[in-house]
N, C-alpha and C positions, 0 to 999 in steps of 0.2 A: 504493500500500500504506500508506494514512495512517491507516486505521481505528484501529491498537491504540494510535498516538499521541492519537488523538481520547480511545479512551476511557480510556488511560494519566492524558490531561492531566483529565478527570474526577475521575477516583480523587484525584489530588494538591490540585487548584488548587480555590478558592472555584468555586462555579456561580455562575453570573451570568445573572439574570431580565429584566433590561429596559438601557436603554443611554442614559439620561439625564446630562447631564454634573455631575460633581458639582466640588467648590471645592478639592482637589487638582488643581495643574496638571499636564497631562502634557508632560514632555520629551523630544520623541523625540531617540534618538542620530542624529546625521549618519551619513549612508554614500555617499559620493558615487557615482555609477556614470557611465559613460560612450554615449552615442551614437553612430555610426560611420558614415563612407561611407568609399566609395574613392577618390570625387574630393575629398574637403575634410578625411579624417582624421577623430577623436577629439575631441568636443567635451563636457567633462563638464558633468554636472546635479546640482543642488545636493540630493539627493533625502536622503531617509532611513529608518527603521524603526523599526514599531511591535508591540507585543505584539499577541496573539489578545488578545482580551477575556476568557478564563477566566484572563489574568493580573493581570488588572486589579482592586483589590478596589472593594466593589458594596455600599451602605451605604443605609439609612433616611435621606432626608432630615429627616426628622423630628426623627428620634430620635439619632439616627448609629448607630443598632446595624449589628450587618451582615445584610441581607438573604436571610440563610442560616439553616435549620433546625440542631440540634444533629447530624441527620446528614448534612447538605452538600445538603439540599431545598431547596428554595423556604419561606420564610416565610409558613406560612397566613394571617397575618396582614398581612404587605406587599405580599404576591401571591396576593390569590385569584381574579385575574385576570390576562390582557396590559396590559389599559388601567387596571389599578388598581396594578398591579408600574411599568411606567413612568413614573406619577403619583409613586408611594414611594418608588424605588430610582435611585440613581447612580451609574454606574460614575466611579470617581477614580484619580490619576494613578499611574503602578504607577512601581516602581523596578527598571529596570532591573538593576543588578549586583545586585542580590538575586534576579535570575530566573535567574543566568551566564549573563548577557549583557556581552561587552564589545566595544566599537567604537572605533578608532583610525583615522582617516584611513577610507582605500576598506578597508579591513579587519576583521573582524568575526567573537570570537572565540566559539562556543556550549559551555557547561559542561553535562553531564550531572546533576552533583553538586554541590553546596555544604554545607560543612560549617557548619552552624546550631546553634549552643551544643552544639560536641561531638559531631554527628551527622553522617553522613553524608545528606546529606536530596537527593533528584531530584527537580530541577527543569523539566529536559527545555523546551528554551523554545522556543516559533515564533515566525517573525517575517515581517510584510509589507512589503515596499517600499512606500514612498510617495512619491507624485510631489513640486516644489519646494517646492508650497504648503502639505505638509503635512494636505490638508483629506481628498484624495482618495486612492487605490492608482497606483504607474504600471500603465497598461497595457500590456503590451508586445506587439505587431502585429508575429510572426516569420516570413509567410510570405514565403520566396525570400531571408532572414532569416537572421542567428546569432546566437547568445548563445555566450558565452567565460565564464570565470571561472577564477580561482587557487585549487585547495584543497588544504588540510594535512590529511591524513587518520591521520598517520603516527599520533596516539593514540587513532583507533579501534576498539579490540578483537573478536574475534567477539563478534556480539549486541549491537552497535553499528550505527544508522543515521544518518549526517551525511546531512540530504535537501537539497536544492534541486529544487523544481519550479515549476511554472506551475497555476493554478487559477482557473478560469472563473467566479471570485467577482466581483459586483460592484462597480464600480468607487468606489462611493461607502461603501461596505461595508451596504449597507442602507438606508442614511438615510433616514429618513421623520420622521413625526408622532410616531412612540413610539418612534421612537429617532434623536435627534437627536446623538448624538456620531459612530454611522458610523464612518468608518476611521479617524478622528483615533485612534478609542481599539480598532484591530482589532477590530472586528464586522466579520459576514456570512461566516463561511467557510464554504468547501461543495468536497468532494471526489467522488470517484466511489466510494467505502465508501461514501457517505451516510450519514453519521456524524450520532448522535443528540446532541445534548447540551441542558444549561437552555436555550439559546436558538438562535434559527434567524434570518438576518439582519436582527440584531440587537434581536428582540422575543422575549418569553417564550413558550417552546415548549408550552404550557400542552397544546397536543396531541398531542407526543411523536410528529412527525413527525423526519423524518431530511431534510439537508441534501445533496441530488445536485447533483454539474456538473461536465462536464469538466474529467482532471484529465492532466499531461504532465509527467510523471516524467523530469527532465533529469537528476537524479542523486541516484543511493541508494545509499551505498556504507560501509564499511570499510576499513581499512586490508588485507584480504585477498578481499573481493569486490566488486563494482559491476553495477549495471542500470540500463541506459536503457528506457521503460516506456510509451508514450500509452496512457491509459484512456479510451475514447471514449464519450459518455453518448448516447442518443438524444431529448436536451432540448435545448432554448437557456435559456444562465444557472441559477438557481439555482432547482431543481426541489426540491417539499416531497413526499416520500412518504410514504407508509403501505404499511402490509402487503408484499404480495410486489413489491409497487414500487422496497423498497429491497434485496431480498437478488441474490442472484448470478441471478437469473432474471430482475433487475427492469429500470430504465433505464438503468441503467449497469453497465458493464463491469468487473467487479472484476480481477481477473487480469493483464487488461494482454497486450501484442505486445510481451513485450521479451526486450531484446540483453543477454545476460549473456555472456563473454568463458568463463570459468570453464564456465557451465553448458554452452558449445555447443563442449565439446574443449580452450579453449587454456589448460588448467593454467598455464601457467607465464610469462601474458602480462601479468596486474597482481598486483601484490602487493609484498614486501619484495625487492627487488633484484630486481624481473621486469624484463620490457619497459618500464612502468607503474612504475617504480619509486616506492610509496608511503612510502616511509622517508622523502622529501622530498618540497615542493611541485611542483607542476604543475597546467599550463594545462588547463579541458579545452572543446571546442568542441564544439559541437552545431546542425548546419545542418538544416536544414527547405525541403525541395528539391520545388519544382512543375510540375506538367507541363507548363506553357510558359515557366519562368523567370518569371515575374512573379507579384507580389504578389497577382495577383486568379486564379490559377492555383488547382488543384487537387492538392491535397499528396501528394506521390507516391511522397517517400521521406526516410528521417530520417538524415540520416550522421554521425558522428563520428568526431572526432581531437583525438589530445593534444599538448601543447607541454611539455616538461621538457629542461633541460641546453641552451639555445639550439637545441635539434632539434625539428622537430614530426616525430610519432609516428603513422602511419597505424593506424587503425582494427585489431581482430583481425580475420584474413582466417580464417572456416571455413571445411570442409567442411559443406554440408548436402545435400540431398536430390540427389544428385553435382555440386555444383556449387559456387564458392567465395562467399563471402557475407561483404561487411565493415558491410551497414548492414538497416535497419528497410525494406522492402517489401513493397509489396502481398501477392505473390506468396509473400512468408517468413509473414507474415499471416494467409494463408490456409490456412497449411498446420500453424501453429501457433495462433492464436488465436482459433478461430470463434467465443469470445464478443465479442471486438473487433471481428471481423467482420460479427457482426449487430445489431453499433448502429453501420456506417458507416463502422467502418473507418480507415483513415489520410484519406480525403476528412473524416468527420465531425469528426473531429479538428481536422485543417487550418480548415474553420470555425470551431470556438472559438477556433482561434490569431490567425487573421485577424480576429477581432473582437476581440482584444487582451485578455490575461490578467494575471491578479496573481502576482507572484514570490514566492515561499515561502521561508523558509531554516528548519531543523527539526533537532534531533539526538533522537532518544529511541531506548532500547530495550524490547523486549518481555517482560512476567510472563508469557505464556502460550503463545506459539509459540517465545522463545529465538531470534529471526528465524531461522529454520532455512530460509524460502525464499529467503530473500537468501545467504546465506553457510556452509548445510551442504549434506549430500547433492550433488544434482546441482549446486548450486548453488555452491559452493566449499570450500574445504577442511578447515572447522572441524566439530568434532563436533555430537552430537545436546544436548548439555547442558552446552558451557562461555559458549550467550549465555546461563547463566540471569544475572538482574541480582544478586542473592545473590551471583553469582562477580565475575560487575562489579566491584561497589562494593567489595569487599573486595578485589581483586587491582589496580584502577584508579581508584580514586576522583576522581583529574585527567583521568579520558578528558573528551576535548573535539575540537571542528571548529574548522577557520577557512578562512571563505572571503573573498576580496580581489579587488578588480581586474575587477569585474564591467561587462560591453559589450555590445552589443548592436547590428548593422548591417548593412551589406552583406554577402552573402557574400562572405569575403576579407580583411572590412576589420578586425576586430577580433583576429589576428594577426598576426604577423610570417612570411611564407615563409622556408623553413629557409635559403634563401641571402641573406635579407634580414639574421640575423642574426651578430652582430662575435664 
């Protein structure tokens, strides 16, 4: 559900035409993350993160003006072409805490809002993991696999999304001829929205195609709802559409197979002094289970569990169709998402994951839906119109995420069993 961040971070941020390095340096923040087995432990990697590229401002070499029309176009004049905009234009080093972004250690705090000479101004920031070197994205290969992380939700409001997902963007973020910065400076992202923007990895979109590729929603949440989500595309890597290629008919699956707690009966299993208690931090796990236990297996089922208070927290157990249900199945799949269904499924899925994905972190909320599918109606317990951002900003201006402590390994290996814990 990345779209209305796609086209939120539009609305706000400079467009950015072509991806040439320019003489601001960029400095990415550290974020250490850790690797896991069960025979050898926890072994951290020196990694860190970097802006999308619509953070990044995007200037005339020339000239230094910026590479932007008066109303956030393309410059007729620096771009009136891909190979004429990347000839003219360079993206330069963005400043972090001006995006509220802050990073501490394995820790990593995202701000909604920044107040800018007296305003309340959204910033809404994403960010990529990047591998040691800085040059590339890590990929991360989760089949038979987990991924863990620590998040603070507690000042999320309805109509707040703290996201971390996975995204079949390429590993170098595009790098090419006409665009030689690549992920050093976040280029190339691409969702299962196929989300339009000035650029499509990392060259000017001069044809106003849209940006497809498998996308695996590990978490989307509030401090009163959450969904776990694969959106499975019927592409490999980063698919350029047109026409009914990119809407709900086309190669990718908008909608998504997912697990909302809330939406499938258990009122009263996350939220403020639930089960799930969000008022404080916790763990949350997310295994990627195959049909023979191994790596080259066929993904066959997506399970989760939480860690809070030295307890881990078994999954919500529903009812569904009379039978009890704590994870993501085939068979739950099929009976809820025939649009996930007829691009492939939890198997098609399992191939992007196995080919190894780029890690996303995101907080934005929505002008136009008020995330109403994430956290009203069936979906949790906030009305129809207090996510508007108008009520945000005025009742929360410090809403903010923070995620820490991020792993990835054996299943098993990246928590503590609950009698492991003092």
């Amino acid at each position: 559900m990345a779209r209305s961040l796609a086209y939120q971070a539009l609305a706000l941020l400079p467009l950015v035409a072509a991806q040439q390095i320019g003489r601001v340096r960029e400095v990415h923040p550290r974020f250490p993350t850790e690797i896991c087995t069960n025979k050898h432990g926890c072994v951290t990697h020196q990694t860190s993160i970097v802006l999308d590229a619509l953070s990044h401002p995007i200037e005339n070499v020339h000239t230094g003006a910026s590479c932007e029309n008066s109303t956030g176009g393309f410059s007729s004049t620096a771009c009136p072409s891909a190979e004429a905009c990347a000839q003219n234009c360079a993206l330069e080093g963005a400043n972090y805490a001006q995006h509220g972004v802050q990073a501490h250690g394995d820790s990593m705090t995202l701000h909604q809002y920044l107040n800018i000479n007296g305003t309340e101004t959204s910033v809404s920031p994403r960010l990529y993991l990047l591998d040691p070197t800085g040059n590339d994205y890590s990929l991360l290969k989760l089949l038979n696999q987990e991924v863990s992380f620590t998040v603070d939700v507690s000042n999320l409001p309805c109509g707040m999304n703290g996201a971390l997902y996975l995204s079949a963007m390429d590993g170098s973020g595009g790098r090419s001829r006409l665009n030689p910065a690549g992920a050093t400076y976040g280029t190339g992202y691409c969702d299962a929205q196929c989300p339009k923007s000035a650029w499509i990895n990392g060259v000017a979109n001069v044809n106003d195609v849209g940006a497809c590729c498998n996308e695996m929603d590990l978490w989307e949440a509030n401090a009163v709802a959450t969904q776990l989500t694969p959106h499975a595309c019927n592409i490999t890597g980063l698919y350029e559409c047109t026409g009914a290629d990119c809407g709900s008919n086309g190669v990718c699956d908008e909608s998504g197979c997912s697990f909302n707690p809330y939406g499938l009966g258990m009122h009263d299993y996350y939220g403020y002094n639930d089960v799930v208690d969000t008022s404080k931090p916790f763990t949350v796990v997310t295994q990627f289970l195959t049909d023979d236990n191994t790596a080259s297996g066929t993904l066959s089922e997506i399970r989760r569990l939480y860690v809070q208070n030295n307890k881990v927290i078994q999954n919500a157990n529903v009812e569904f169709e009379n039978k009890t249900l704590d994870s993501i199945t085939n068979s739950y799949c099929n009976a809820t998402a025939p649009s996930f269904q007829a691009r492939g499924g939890l198997a098609q899925m399992g191939e992007a994951i196995g080919r190894g994905m780029v890690l996303v972190f995101s907080v934005w909320n929505d002008a136009t839906g008020y995330m109403n599918w994430l956290d009203s109606g069936n979906g949790g317990p906030c009305n129809a119109t207090e996510g508007n951002p108008v009520l945000i900003v005025e009742e929360d201006p410090s809403t903010s995420v923070t995620f820490s402590n991020v792993r990835w390994g054996d299943i098993g290996s990246t928590y503590k069993p609950a009698a492991q814990y003092s």
